[in-house]
C-alpha positions in Angstrom: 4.9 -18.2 4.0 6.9 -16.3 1.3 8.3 -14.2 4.2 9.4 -17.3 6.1 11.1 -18.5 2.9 12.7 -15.2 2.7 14.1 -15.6 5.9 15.4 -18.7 5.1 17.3 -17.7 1.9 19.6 -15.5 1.4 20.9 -10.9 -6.2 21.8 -9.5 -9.4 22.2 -11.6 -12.2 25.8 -13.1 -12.9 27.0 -10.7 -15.8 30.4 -11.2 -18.0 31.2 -8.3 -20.1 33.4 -8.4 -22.9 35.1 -6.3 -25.7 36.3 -7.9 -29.3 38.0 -5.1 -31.8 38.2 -6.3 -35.4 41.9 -5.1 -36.6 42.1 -3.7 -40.2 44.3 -5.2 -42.1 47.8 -3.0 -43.4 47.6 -0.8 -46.3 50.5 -0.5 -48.4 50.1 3.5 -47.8 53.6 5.2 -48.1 53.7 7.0 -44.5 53.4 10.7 -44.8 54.0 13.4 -41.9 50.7 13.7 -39.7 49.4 17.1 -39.3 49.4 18.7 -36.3 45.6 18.8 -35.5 45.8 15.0 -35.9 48.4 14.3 -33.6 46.7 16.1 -31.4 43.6 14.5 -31.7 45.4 11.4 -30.8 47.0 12.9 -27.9 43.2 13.6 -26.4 42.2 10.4 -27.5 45.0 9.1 -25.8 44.6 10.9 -22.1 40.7 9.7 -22.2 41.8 6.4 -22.8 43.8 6.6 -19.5 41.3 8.7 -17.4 39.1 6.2 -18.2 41.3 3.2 -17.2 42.1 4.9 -14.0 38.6 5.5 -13.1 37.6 1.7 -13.5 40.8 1.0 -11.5 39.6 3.2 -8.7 36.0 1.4 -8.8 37.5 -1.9 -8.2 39.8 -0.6 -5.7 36.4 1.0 -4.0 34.6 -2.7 -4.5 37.4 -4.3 -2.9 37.5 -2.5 0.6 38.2 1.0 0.6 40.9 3.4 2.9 39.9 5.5 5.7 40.3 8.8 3.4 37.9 7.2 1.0 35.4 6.1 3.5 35.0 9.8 5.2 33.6 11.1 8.3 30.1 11.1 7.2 30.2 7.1 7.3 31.3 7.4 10.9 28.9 10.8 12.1 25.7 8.5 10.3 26.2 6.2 13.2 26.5 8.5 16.2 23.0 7.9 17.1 23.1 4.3 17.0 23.0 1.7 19.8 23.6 -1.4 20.2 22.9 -4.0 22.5 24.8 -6.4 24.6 23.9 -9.9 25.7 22.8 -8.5 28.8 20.7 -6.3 26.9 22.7 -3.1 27.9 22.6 -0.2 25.2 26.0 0.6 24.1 26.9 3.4 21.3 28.2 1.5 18.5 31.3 3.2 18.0 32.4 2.8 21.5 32.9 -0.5 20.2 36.3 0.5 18.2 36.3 3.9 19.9 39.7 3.0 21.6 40.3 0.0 20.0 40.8 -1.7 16.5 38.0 -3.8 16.1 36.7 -6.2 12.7 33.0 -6.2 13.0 30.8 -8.4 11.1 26.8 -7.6 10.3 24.7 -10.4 9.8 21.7 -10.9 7.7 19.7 -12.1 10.4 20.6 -14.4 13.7 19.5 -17.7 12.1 21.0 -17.4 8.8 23.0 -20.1 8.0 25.1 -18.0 5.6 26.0 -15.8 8.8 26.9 -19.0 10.5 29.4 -19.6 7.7 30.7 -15.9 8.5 30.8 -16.1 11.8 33.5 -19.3 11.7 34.9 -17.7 8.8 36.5 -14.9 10.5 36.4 -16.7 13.8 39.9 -18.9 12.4 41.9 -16.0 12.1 40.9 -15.0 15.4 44.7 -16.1 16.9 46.0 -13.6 14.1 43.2 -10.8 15.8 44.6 -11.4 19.5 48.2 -10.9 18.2 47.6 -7.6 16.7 45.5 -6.5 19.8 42.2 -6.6 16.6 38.6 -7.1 18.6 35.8 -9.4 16.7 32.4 -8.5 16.9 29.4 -9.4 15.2 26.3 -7.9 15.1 22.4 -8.7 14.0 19.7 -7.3 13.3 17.3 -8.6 15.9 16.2 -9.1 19.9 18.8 -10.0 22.5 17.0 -13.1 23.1 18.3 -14.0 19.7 21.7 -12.8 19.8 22.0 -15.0 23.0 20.6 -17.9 21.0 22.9 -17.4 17.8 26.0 -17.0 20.4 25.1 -20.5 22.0 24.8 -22.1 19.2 27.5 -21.0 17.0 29.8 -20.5 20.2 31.0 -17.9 18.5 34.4 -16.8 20.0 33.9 -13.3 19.8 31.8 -10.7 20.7 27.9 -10.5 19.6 25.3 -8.0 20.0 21.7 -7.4 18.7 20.6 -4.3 16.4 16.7 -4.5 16.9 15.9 -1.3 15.3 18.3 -2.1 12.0 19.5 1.5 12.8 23.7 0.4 12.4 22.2 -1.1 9.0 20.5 1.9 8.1 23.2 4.2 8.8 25.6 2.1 6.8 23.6 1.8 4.2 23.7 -2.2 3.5 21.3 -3.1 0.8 17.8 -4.8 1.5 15.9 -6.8 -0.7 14.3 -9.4 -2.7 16.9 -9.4 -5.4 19.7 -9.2 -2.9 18.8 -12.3 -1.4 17.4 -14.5 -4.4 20.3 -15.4 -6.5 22.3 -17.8 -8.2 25.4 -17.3 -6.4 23.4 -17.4 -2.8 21.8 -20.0 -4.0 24.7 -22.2 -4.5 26.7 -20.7 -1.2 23.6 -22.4 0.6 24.4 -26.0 -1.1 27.8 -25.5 0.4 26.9 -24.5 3.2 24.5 -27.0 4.2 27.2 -29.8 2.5 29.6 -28.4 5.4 27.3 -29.2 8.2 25.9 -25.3 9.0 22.1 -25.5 9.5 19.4 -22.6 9.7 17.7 -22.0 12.7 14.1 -21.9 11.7 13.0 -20.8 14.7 14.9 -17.8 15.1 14.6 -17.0 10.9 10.9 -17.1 11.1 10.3 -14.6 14.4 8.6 -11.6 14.1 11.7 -9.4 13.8 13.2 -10.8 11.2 9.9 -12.2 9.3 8.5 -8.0 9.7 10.9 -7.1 6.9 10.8 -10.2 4.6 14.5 -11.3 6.0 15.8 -9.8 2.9 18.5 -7.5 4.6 22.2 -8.0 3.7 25.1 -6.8 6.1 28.4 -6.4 5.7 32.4 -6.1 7.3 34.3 -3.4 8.7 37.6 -2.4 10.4 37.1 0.4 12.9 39.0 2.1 15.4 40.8 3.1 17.1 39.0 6.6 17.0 35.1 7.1 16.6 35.5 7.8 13.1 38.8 5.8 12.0 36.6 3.2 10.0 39.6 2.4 7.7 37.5 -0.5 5.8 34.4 -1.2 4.5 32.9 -4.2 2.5 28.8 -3.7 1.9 27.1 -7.3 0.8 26.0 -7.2 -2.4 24.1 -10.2 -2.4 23.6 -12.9 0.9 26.6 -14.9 1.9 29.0 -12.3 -0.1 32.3 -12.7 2.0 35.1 -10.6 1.2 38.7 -12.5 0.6 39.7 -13.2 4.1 43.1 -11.7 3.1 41.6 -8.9 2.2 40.5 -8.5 5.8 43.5 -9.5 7.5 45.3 -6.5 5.7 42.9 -3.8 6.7 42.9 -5.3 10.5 46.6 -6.7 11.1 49.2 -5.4 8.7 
């Protein structure tokens, strides 16, 4: 039962972090000359200051979808073993799916997620904008054929869709898995919204074996690929279920 539910669902606490500094008040201290050891002091105290501010600046850069330099080969040599599989159940290396094209690919949590529903029209309405720029759509999930089949059907999903049975694409890129991934406040309340939309789960396909064997507590993810096997030129990992990037974030990496 707890599995099921896991399935169903899709976490780190909510966190705000802030600084106060208490300013002393002006002393009525005629200024003198400073001494050279304190100035430079200062000076060091001063270039910290800045490395430090342009290190935070590069993490949020990182969080927010990184550049094909930052990214590296090794993302793209992880996943040279790693098929996937059509809806005709044909095994197909995944990077041959941006190999010699550009291509936006979305992972899903699971086939009958409602969250990846969400996802999947999410990025299916800038799909004109895709075309245009010659960008490819794909989503895949971990899961059977049988399932990807039913999750295209469904969602008539308008772009491509394969299935992942062995989790090996999510493996290889490293998405994050587990029970305080999926249970949180911010999931929680994506879910509301999604069900006051009109998306639905698919209970069926949440609670088969494939997806109830590990819990359904995976998390995907979006990339931008191609062309070239190891051009992956963006990447945005889920922190939590139902974390969608800024579509214009997306748009940028793909279409600009």
């Amino acid at each position: 039962m707890a599995a099921s539910v896991g399935a169903a669902l899709p976490c780190g606490p909510l966190q705000h972090h802030g600084r106060t500094a208490d300013r002393a008040p002006a002393l009525p201290i005629p200024r003198q000359p400073e001494n050279r050891s304190l100035q430079a002091g200062r000076s060091l105290q001063s270039s910290r200051k800045h490395l430090g501010l342009s290190r935070r600046r590069s993490r949020v850069a990182a969080s927010a979808g990184v550049g094909a330099s930052a990214v590296g080969e090794d993302t793209g040599d992880s996943l040279d073993d790693v098929r996937v599989f059509d809806l005709s159940g044909n095994a197909v290396p995944i990077s041959d799916l941006w190999k010699d094209r550009k291509a936006v690919i979305a992972f899903a949590r699971h086939f009958g997620c409602v969250l990846c529903r969400k996802r999947a029209d999410y990025l299916a309405a800038k799909k004109d904008i895709m075309d245009a720029s010659g960008v490819a759509l794909v989503l895949i999930g971990p899961g059977k054929v049988d399932q990807a089949k039913a999750f295209s059907e469904q969602t008539k999903f308008q772009g491509e869709v394969y299935a992942d049975p062995s989790h090996s694409a999510y493996e290889a890129l490293r998405f994050v898995s587990g029970f305080t991934t999926t249970f949180t406040p911010g999931a929680g309340l994506k879910i509301i919204q999604s069900y006051m939309e009109g998306y639905r789960q698919d209970w069926k396909l949440s609670s088969e074996k494939e997806t109830v064997s590990r819990g359904g507590w995976q998390q995907g993810g979006i990339i931008v690929a191609g062309p070239g096997k190891n051009n992956i030129s963006y990447i945005h990992k889920d922190k939590e279920a139902g974390d969608d990037p800024p579509i214009e974030e997306i748009m940028r990496a793909c279409c600009s």
